[in-house]
C-alpha positions in Angstrom: 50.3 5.2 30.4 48.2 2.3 29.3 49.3 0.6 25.6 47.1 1.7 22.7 46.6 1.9 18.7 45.9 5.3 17.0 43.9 5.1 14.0 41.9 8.3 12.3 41.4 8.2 8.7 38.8 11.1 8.4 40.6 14.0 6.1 39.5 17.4 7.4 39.6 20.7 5.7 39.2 23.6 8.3 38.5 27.1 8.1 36.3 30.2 7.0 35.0 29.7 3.3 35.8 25.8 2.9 32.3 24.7 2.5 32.3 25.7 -0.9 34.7 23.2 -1.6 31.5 20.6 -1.0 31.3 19.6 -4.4 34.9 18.9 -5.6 34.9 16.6 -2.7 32.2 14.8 -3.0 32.6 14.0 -6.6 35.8 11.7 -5.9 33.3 9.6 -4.5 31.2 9.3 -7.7 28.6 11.5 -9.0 25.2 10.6 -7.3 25.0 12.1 -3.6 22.4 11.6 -0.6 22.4 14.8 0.8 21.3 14.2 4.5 19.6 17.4 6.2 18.9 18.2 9.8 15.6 19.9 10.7 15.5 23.6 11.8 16.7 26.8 9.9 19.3 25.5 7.4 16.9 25.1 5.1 15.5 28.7 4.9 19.2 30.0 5.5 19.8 28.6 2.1 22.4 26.2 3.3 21.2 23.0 2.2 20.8 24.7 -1.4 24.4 25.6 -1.3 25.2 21.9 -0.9 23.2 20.9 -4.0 24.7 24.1 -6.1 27.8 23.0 -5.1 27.6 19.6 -5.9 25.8 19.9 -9.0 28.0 22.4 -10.3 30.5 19.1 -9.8 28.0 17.4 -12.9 26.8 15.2 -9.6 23.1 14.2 -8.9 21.6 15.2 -5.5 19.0 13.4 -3.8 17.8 14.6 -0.5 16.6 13.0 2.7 14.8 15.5 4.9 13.3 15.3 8.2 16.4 14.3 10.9 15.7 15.2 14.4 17.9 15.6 17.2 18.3 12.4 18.9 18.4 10.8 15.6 15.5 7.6 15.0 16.3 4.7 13.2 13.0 5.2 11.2 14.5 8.1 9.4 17.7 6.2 9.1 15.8 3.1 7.2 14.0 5.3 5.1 17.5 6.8 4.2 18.8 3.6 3.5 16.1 2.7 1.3 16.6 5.7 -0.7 20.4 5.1 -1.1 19.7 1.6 -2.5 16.6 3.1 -5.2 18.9 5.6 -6.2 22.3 3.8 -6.1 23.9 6.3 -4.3 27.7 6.6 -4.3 28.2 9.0 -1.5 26.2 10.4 1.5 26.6 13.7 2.6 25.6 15.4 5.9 24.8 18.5 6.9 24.1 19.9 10.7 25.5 18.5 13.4 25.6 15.2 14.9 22.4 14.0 14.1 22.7 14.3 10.8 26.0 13.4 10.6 25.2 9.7 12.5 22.3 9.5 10.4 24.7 9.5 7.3 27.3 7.1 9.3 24.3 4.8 9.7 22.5 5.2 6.5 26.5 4.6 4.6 26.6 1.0 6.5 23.4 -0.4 5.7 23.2 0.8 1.9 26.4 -1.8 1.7 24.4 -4.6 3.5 21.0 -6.9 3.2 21.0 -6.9 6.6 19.2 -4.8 9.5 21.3 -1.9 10.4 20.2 -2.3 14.4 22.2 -5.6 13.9 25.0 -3.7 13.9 24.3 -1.6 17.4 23.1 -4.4 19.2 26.2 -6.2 18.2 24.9 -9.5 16.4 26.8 -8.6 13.2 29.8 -6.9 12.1 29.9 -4.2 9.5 32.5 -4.9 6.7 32.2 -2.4 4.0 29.9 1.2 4.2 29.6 4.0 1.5 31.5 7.0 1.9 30.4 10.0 3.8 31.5 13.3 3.6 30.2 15.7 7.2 29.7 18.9 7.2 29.3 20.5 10.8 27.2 23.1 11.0 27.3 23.1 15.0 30.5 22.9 17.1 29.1 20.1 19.8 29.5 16.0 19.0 32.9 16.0 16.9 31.3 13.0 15.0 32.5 14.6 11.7 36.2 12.9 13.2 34.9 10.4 15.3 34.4 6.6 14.7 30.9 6.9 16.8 27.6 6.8 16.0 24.5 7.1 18.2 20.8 6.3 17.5 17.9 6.3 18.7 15.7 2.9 17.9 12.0 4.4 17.4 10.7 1.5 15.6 8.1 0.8 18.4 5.0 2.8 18.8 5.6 2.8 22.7 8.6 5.9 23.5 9.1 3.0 26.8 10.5 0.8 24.5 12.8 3.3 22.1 16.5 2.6 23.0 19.5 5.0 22.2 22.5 3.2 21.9 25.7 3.9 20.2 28.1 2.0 17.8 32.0 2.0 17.2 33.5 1.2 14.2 36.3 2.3 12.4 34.4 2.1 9.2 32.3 5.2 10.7 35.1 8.1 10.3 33.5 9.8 7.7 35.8 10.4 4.4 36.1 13.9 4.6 35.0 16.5 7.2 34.6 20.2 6.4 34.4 22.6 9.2 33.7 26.2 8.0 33.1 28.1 11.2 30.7 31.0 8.7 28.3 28.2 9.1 28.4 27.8 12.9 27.7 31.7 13.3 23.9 31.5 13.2 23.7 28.7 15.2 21.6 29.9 18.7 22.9 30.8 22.2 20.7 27.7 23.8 22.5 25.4 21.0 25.7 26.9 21.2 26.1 26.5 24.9 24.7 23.0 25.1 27.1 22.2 22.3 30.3 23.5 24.8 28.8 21.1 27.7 28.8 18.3 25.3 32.7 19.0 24.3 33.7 19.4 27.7 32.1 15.9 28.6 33.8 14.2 25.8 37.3 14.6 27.4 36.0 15.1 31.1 34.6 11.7 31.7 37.9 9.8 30.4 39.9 12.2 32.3 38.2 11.6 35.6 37.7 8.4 35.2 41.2 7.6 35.2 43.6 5.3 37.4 46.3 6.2 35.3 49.0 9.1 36.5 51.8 9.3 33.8 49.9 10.1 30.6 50.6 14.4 31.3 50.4 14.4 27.4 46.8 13.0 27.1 46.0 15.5 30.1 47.2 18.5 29.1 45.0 17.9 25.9 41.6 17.1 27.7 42.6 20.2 29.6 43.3 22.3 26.9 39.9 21.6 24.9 38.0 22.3 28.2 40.3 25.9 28.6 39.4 26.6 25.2 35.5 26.2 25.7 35.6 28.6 29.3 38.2 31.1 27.4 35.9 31.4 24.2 32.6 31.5 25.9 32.1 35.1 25.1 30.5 34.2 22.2 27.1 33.2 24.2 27.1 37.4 24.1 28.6 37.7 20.5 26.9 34.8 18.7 29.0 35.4 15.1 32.5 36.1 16.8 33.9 34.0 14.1 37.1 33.7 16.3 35.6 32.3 19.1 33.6 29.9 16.8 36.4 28.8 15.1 38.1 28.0 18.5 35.2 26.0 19.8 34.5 24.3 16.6 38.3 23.0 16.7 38.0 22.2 19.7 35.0 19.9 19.4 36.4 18.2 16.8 39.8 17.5 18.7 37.7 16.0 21.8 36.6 13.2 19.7 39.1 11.9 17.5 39.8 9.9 20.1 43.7 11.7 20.7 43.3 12.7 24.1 41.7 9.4 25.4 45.0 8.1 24.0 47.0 6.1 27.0 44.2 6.4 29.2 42.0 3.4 30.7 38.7 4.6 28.8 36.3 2.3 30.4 33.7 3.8 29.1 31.7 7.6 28.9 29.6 7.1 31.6 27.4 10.6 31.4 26.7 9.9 27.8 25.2 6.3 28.2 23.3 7.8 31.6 21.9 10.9 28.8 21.5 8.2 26.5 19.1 6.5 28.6 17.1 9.6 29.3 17.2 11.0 26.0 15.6 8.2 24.9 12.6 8.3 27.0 12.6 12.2 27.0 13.9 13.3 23.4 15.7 16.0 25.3 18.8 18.0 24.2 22.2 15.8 24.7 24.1 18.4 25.7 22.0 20.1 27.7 21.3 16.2 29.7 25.4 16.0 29.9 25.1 19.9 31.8 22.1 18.4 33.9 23.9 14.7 34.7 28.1 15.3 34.6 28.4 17.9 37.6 26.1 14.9 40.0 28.5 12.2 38.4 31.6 13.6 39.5 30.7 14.4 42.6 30.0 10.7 42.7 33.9 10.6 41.1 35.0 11.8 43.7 35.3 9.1 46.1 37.9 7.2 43.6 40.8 9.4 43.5 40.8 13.5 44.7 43.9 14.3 43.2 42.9 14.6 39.5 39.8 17.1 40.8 42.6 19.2 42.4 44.8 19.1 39.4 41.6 20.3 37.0 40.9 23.2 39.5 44.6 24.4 39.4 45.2 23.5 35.9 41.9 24.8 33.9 39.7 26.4 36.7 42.3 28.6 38.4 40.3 27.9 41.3 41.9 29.7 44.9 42.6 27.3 47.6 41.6 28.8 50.9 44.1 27.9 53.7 42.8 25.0 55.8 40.2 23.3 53.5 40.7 19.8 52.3 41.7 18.0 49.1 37.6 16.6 49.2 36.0 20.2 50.0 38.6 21.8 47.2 37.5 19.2 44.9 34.1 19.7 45.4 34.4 23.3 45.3 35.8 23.0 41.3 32.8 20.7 40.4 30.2 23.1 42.2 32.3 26.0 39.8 31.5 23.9 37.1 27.5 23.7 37.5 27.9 27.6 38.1 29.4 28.1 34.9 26.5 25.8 32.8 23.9 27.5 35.0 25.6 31.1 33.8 25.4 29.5 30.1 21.5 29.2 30.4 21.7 25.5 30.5 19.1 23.5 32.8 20.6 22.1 36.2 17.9 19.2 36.9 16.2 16.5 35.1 12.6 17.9 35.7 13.5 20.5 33.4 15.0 17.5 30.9 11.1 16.3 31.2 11.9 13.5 33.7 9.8 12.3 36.4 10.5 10.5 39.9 8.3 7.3 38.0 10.9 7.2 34.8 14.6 6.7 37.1 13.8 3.1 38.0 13.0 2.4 34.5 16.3 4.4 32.8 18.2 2.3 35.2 17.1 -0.5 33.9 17.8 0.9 30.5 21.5 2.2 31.2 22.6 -1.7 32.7 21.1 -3.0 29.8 22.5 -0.9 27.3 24.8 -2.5 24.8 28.0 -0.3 25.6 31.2 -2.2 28.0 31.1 0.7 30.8 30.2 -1.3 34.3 28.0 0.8 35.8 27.2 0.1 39.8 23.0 0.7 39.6 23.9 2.4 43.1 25.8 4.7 41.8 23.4 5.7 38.5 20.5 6.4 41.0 22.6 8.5 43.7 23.7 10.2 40.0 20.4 10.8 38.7 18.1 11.8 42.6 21.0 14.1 43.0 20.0 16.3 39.6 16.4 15.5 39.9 
């Protein structure tokens, strides 16, 4: 097991009924809220008007910043910002899932700062103070309401070629307070909902694989549990308001990125993510229905590093059958190729045609992925084998 630090600072209240405690929250952090929304059907569900009731039952003042997209652009984010600093905002407050809740992680650093948030994911400046954010998931999928992470996609140029989504990590991103009520996860749609699992299983599945080290059981247990919980609950693709299942899944996508299971690991990176970055950028397709689409070709690509952690995950999570004769690489193979089955049984895409890519864009995202900001060293062999094998 490798050496590490453990930091998460994000207080979370769980459980059927809790966002009604949005308010009392929120006004610990002063009295004049940015209430972030994500397009789509919140609005007309009412939920976004149970956010302001509750907060302005709290005597607080609610602003509101409309119009976040999945894939979140750094236009809306500077617009947010702007609106923060007008209004002399105290505390930001998401609702949806991670779009919205990055765009508050982003919009909480720069109302602290002069200077140009993008400084901040390109690395040529250092965030030292944010305003507080409070997240409310409304979709079990990026776990950013515990995460230190924030991805955006920079749309300031009028040429999509040029729009780069790239992430930042920073302590100062756990949001203050996370509330995750599964009653608002219930009317959140099958296509959604299913993407959403894909995108929790990648958040543990690409430290897990790609992984030298063989005495952290702990750390694996716990990637494998949150990917057992997604298969075990996935019922709910049939019964969209099992509030059991949701409140599983939900848990679960919250535990995949508060960084615990990575915990002893090498976590070199999350090489699917930067590789969906690259294409969601130049595509503005779903994330998690990219990670479906890319993480089945990457592993297979994993597989040439070290077999035994393949077999393990087919034994362990899978309860896949070994046939008498067939070797460690065929066995292995077989549990990724049981993977793609199961996102393909979800409904979720299994090529990056149906993402909106074309043969003409994979030389171009290459370019973008080794040029991306992020640490993960990426062999540009290995990213086209990836992304021809999906196409």
């Amino acid at each position: 097991m490798r050496n590490f630090q453990y930091y998460n600072s994000t207080k979370v209240i769980f459980g059927r009924g809790q966002f009604a405690c949005l308010g009392e929250n929120a006004r610990r952090f002063g009295k004049r809220a940015l209430l972030v929304e994500i397009e789509g059907p919140l609005k007309e569900l009412g939920v976004f008007q149970q956010a302001i009731d509750s907060m302005e039952a709290e005597g607080m003042r609610v602003f509101e910043l409309s119009g976040v997209t999945e894939n979140p652009h750094l236009t809306v984010v500077d617009k947010g910002i702007k609106l923060a600093k007008e209004k002399d905002i105290d505390v930001i407050v998401a609702v949806g899932g991670g779009s919205s809740i990055d765009t508050a992680k982003a919009i909480s650093l720069g109302a602290a700062t002069d200077l140009d948030i993008w400084e901040y994911f390109n690395g040529s400046q250092q965030a030292v103070e944010k305003k507080p954010v409070v997240a409310v998931s409304t979709i079990a999928a990026s776990g950013s309401e515990m995460s230190c992470h924030c991805i955006l996609t920079n749309d300031r140029s009028a040429d999509k070629k040029d729009w780069k989504k790239w992430a930042l990590h920073d302590e100062l991103l756990f949001p203050e307070i996370a509330i995750v009520d599964a009653e608002l996860v219930k009317t959140v749609p099958k296509r959604l909902t299913a993407a959403g699992m894909a995108d929790i299983n990648s958040h543990v599945l690409e430290g897990y694989f790609d992984d030298q080290i063989t005495n952290n059981d702990l750390g694996d247990y716990l990637a494998e549990s949150v990917v057992k919980t997604i298969l075990e609950n996935d019922s709910v693709l049939e019964k969209l308001d099992d509030l059991d299942a949701r409140e599983n899944i939900s848990w679960a996508a919250t535990l995949a990125m508060n960084g615990l299971p990575d915990c002893g690991r090498d976590m070199k990176g999350f090489p699917c993510h930067w590789i969906q970055h690259a294409v969601g950028a130049m595509t503005n397709s779903s994330h998690g229905e990219g990670l479906a689409v890319i993480e089945p070709a990457w592993l297979k690509n994993e597989l040439k590093k070290d077999v035994k952690k393949f077999i393990r995950f087919n034994q362990n999570v899978l309860k896949l059958e070994r046939n008498d004769g067939i070797s460690d690489e065929k066995y292995a193979e077989a549990g990724i190729d049981r993977l793609r089955q199961i996102y393909d049984d979800w409904g979720l895409p299994s090529t990056l045609r149906e993402l909106g890519v074309t043969k003409e864009m994979i030389p171009k995202i290459i370019e973008e992925i080794m040029n991306n900001n992020e640490a993960y060293e990426f062999d540009p062999k290995d990213i086209q084998i990836t992304l021809e094998s999906c196409f």
